[in-house]
Backbone atoms as SQL, in Angstrom:
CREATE TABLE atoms (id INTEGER PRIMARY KEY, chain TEXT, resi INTEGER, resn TEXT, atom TEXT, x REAL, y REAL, z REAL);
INSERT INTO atoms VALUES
  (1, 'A', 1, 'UNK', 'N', 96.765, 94.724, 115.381),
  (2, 'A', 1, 'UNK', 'CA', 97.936, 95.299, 114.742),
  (3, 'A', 1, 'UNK', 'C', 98.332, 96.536, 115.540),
  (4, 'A', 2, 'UNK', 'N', 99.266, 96.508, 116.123),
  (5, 'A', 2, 'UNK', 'CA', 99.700, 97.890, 116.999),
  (6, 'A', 2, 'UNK', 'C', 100.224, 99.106, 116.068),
  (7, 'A', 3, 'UNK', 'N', 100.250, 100.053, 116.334),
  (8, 'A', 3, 'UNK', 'CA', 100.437, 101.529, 115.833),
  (9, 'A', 3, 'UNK', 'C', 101.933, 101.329, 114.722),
  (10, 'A', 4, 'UNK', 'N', 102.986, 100.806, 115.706),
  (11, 'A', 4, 'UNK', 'CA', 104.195, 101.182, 114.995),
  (12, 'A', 4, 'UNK', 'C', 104.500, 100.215, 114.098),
  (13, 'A', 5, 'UNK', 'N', 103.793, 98.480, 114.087),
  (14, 'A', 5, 'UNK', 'CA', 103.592, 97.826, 112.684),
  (15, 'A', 5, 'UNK', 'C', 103.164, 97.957, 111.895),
  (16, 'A', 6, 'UNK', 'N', 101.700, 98.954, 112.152),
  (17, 'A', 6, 'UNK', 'CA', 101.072, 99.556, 111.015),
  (18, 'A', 6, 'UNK', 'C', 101.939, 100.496, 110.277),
  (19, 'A', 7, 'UNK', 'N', 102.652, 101.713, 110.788),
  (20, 'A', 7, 'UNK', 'CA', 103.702, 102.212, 110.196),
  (21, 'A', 7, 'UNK', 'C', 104.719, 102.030, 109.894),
  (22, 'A', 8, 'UNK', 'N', 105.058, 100.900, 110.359),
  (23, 'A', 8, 'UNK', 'CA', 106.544, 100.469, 108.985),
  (24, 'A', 8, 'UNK', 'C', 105.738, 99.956, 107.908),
  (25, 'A', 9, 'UNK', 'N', 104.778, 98.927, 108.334),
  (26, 'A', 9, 'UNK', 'CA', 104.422, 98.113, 107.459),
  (27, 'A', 9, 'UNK', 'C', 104.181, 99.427, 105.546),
  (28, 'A', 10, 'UNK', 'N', 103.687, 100.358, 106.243),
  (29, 'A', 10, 'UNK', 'CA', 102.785, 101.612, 105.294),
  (30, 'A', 10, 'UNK', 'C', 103.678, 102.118, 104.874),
  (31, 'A', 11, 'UNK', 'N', 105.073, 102.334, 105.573),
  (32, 'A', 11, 'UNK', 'CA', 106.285, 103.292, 105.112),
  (33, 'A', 11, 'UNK', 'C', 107.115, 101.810, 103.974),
  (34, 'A', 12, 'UNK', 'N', 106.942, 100.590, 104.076),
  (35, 'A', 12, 'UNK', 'CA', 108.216, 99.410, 103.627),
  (36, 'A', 12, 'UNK', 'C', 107.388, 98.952, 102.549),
  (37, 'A', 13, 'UNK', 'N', 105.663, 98.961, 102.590),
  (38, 'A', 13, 'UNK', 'CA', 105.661, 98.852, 101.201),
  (39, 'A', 13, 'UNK', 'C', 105.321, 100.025, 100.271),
  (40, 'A', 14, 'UNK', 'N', 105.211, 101.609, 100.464),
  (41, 'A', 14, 'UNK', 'CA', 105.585, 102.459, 99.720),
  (42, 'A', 14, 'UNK', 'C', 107.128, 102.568, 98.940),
  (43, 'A', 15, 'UNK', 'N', 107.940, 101.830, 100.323),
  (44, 'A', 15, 'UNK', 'CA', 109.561, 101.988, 99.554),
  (45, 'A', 15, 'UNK', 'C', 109.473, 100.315, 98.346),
  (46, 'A', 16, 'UNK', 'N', 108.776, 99.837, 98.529),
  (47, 'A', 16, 'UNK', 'CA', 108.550, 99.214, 97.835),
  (48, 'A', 16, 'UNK', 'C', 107.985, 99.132, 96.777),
  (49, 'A', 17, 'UNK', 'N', 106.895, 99.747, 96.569),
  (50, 'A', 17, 'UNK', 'CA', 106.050, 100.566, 95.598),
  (51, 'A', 17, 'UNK', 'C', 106.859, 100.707, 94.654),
  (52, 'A', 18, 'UNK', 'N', 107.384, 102.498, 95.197),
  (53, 'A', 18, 'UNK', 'CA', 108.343, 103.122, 94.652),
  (54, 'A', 18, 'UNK', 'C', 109.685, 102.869, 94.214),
  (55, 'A', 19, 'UNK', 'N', 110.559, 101.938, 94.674),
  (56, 'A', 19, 'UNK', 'CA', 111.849, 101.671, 94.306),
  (57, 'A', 19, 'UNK', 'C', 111.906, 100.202, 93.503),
  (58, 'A', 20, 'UNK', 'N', 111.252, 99.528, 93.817),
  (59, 'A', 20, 'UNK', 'CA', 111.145, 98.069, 92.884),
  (60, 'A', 20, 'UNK', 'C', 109.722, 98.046, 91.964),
  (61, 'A', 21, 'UNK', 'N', 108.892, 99.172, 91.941),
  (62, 'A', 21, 'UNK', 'CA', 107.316, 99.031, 91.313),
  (63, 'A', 21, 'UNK', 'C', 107.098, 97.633, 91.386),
  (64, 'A', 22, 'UNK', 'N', 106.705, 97.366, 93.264),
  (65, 'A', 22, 'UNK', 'CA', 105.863, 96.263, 93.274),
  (66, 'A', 22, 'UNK', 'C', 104.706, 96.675, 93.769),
  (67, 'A', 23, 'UNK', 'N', 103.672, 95.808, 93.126),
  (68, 'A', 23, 'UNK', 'CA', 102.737, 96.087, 93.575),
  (69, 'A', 23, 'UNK', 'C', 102.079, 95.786, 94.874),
  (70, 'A', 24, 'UNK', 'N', 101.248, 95.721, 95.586),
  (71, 'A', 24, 'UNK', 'CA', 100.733, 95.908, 96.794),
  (72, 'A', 24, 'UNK', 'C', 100.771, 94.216, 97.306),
  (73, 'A', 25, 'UNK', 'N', 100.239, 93.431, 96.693),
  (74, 'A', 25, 'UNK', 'CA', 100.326, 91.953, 96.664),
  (75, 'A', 25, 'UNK', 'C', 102.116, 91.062, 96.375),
  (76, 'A', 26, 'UNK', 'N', 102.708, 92.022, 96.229),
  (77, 'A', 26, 'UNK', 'CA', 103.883, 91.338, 95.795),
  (78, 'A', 26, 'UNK', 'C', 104.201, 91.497, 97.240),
  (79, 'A', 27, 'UNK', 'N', 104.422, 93.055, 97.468),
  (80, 'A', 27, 'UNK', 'CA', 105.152, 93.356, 99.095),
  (81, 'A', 27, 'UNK', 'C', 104.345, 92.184, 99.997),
  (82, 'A', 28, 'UNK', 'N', 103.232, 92.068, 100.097),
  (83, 'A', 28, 'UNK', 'CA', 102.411, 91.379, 101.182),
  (84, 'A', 28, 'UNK', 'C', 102.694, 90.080, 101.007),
  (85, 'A', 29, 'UNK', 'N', 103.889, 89.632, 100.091),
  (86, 'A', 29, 'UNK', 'CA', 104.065, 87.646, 99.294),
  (87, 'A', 29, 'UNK', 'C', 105.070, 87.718, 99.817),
  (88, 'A', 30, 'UNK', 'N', 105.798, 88.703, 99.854),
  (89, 'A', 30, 'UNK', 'CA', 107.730, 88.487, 100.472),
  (90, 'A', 30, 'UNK', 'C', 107.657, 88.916, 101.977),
  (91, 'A', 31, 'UNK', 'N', 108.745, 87.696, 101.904),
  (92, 'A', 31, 'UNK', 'CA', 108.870, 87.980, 103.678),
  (93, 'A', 31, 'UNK', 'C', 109.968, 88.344, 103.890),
  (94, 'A', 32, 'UNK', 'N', 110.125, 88.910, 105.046),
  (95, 'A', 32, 'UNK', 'CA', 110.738, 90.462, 105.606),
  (96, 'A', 32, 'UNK', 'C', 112.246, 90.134, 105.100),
  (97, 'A', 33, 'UNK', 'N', 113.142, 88.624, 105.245),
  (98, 'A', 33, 'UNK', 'CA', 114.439, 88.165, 104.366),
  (99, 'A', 33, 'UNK', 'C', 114.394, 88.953, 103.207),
  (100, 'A', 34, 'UNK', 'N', 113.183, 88.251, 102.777),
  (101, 'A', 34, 'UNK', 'CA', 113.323, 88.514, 101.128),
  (102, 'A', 34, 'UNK', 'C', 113.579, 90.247, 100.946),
  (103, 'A', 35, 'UNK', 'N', 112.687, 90.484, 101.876),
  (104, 'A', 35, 'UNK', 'CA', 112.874, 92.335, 101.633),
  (105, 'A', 35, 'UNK', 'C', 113.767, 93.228, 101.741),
  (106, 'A', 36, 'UNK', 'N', 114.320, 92.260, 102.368),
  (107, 'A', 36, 'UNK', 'CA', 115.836, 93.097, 103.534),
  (108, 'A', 36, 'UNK', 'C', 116.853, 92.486, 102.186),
  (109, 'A', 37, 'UNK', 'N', 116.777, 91.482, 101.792),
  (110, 'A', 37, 'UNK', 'CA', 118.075, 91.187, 101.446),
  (111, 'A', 37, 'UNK', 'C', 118.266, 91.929, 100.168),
  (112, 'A', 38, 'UNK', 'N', 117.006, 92.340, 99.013),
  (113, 'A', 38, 'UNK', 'CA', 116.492, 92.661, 97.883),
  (114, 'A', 38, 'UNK', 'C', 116.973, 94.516, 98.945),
  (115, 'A', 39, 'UNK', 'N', 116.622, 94.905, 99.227),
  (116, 'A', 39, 'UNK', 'CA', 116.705, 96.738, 99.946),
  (117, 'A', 39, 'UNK', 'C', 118.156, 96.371, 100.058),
  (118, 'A', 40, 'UNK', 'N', 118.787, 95.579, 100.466),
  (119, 'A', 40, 'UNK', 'CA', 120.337, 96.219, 101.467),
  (120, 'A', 40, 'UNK', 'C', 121.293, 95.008, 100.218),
  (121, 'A', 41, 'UNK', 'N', 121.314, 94.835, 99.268),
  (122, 'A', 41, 'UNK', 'CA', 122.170, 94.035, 98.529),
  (123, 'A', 41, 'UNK', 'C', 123.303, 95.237, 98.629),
  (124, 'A', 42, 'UNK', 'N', 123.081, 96.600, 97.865),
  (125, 'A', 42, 'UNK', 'CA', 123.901, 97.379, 96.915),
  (126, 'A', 42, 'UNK', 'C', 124.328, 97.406, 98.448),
  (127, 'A', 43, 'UNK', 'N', 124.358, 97.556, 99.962),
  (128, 'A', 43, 'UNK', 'CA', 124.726, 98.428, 100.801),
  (129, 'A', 43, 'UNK', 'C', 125.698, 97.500, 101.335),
  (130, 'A', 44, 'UNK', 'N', 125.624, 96.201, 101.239),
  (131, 'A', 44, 'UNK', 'CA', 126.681, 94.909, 101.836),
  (132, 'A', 44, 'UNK', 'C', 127.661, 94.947, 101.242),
  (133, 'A', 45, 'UNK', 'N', 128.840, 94.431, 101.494),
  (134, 'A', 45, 'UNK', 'CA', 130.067, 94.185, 101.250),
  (135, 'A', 45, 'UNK', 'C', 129.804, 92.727, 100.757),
  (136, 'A', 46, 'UNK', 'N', 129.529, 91.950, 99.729),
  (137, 'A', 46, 'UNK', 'CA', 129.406, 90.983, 100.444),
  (138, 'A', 46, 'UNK', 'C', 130.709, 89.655, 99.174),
  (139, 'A', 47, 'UNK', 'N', 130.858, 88.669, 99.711),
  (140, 'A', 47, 'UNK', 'CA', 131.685, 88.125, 99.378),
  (141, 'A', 47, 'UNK', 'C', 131.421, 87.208, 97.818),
  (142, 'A', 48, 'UNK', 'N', 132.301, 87.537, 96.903),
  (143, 'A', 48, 'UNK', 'CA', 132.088, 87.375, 95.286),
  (144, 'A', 48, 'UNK', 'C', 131.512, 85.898, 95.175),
  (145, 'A', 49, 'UNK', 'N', 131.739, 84.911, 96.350),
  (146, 'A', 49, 'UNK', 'CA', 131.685, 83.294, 96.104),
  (147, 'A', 49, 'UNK', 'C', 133.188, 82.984, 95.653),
  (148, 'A', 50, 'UNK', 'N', 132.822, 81.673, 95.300),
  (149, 'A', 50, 'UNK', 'CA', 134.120, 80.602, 95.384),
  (150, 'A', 50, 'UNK', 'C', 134.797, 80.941, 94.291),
  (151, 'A', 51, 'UNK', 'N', 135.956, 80.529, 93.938),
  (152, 'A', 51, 'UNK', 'CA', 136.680, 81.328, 92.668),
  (153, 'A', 51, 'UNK', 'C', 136.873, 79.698, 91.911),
  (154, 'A', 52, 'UNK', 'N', 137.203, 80.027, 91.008),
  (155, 'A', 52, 'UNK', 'CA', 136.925, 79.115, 89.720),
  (156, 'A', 52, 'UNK', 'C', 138.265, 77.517, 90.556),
  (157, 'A', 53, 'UNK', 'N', 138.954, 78.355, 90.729),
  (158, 'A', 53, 'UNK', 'CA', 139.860, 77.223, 90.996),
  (159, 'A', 53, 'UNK', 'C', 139.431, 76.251, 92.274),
  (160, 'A', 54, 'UNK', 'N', 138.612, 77.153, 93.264),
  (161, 'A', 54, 'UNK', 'CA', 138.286, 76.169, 93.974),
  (162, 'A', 54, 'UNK', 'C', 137.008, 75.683, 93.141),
  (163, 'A', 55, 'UNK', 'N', 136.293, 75.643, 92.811),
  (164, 'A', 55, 'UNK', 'CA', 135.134, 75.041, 92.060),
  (165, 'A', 55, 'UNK', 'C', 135.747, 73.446, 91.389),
  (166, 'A', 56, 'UNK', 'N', 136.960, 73.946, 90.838),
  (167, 'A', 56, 'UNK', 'CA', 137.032, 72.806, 90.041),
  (168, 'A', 56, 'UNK', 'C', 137.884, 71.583, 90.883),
  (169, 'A', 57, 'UNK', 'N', 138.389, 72.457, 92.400),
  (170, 'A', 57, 'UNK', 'CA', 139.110, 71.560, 92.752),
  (171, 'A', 57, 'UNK', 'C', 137.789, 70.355, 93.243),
  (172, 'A', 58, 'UNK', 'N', 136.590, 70.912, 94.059),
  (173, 'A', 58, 'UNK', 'CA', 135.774, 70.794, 94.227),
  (174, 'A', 58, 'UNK', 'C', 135.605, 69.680, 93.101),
  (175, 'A', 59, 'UNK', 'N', 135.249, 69.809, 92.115),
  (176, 'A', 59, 'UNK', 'CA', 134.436, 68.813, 91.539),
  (177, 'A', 59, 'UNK', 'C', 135.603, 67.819, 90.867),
  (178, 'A', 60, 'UNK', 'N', 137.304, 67.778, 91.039),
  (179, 'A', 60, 'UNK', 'CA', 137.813, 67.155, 90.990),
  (180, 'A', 60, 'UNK', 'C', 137.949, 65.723, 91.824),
  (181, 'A', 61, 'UNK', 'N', 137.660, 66.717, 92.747),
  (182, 'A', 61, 'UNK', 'CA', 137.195, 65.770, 94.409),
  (183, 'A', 61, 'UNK', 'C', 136.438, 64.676, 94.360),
  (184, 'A', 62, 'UNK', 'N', 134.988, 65.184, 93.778),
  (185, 'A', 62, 'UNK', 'CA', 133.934, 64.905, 93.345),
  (186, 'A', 62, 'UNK', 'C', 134.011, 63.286, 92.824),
  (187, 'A', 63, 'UNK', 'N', 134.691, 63.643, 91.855),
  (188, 'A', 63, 'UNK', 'CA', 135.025, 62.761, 90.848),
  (189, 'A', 63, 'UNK', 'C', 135.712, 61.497, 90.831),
  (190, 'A', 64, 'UNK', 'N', 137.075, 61.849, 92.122),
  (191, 'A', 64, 'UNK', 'CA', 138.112, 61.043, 92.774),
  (192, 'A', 64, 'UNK', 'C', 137.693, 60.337, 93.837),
  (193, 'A', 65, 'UNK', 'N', 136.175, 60.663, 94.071),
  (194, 'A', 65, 'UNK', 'CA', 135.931, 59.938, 95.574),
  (195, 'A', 65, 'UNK', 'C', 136.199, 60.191, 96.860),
  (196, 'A', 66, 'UNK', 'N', 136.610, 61.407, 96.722),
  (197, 'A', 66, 'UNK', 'CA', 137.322, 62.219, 98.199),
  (198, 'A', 66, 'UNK', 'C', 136.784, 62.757, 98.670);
C-alpha cells in the first residue's frame, strides 16, 4: 500500500465516518462510484430524468408495437 493511498484512503473514510455515520465496514463495502456519486450528488447539476409525457409516450409505443 503506498503512502498517498494510505492517506486518502484514512482521510475518505473519516469523511465518511463523519458525514454519512458509516461505519468502518460499510466504507471498505462501497466502491469508489458508489462513494463519489453518494459525496458529489448535492454538487452536480444533474438532469431531473424523463418527463411524464415522454414516459407515457414511451409506453404508448410499447403497447403499439413500435
Amino acid at each position: 500500500m503506498s503512502e498517498s493511498f494510505a492517506a486518502g484512503a484514512r482521510r475518505l473514510a473519516g469523511i465518511a465516518g463523519r458525514l454519512l455515520n458509516w461505519p468502518p465496514d460499510w466504507f471498505w463495502d462501497a466502491t469508489p462510484a458508489e462513494l463519489a456519486a453518494i459525496l458529489c450528488a448535492e454538487d452536480q447539476d444533474t438532469d431531473s430524468g424523463m418527463s411524464r409525457q415522454t414516459l407515457e409516450q414511451m409506453m404508448e409505443n410499447e403497447r403499439d408495437g413500435r
